[in-house]
N, C-alpha and C positions, 0 to 999 in steps of 0.2 A: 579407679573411679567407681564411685557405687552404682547402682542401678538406677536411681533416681537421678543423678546428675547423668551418667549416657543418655537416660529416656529426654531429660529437659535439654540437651546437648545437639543432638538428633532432632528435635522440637525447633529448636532454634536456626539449625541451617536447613532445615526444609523449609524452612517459612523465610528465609534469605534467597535460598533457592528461588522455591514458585514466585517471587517476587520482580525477581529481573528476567522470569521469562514471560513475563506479560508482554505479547503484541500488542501494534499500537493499530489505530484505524485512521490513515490519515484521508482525508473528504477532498477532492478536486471537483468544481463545481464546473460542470460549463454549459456558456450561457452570453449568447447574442454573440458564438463562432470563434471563444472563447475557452482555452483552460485557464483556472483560477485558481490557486496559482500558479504561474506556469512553471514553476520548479521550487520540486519537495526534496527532501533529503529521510531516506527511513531505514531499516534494518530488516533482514533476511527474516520473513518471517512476519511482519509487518502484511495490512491489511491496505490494499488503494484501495478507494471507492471513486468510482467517479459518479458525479448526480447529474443529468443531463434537465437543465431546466428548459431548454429551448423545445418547440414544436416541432424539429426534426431530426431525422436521427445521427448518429455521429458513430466512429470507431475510436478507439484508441488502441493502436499500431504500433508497437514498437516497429521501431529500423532495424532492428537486429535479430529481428524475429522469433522472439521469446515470446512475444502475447499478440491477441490481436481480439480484441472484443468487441461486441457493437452496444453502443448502447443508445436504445431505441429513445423518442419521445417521451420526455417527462418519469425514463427509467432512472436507475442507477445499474452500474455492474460494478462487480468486485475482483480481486484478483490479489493472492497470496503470493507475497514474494518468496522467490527461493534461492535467486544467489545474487551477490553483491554484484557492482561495478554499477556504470551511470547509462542511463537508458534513454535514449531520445524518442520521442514518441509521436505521431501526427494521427489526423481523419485522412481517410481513406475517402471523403464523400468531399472535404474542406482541405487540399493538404495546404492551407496555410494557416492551419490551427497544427501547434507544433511545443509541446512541452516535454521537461526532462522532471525523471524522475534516479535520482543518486542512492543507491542502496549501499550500506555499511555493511560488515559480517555480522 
């Protein structure tokens, strides 16, 4: 192979590469004691946001004790996934606000 075809070759799966390691940002809204939606599905790696539109404040709690965040009035928190399996989550303030969140590898 010449030098010119390795350099465009190398060009080519770097740019296939950095492509399928793009995280995603997925948005759960909640809002009047609400998650919305209350179940995502995303990959290790992957961005939750949740945006809290109501006046007061909320957690989201995993069951399994993986996370546990608050997210104050009219906040958002975020939170980086890091290993697969399906996560059931509730407020710590509401627990009858109750969503799952399904991570892939």
């Amino acid at each position: 192979m010449t030098p010119r075809r390795t350099h465009l070759t190398i060009l080519l799966l770097s740019g296939l590469l950095s492509a399928s390691a793009h995280a995603a940002n997925i948005q759960i809204t909640i809002d009047k004691l609400v998650y919305a939606p209350a179940e995502v599905s995303a990959k290790v790696g992957d961005t939750v946001e949740w945006i809290n539109k109501d006046v007061i404040a909320h957690t989201a709690t995993a069951r399994n004790g993986d996370w546990d965040l608050m997210v104050g009035p009219s906040k958002t928190a975020r939170l980086v996934l890091k290993k697969a399996g399906a996560v059931d989550y509730f407020c710590k303030f509401h627990p009858n606000m109750k969503a799952r969140v399904t991570v892939a590898p």
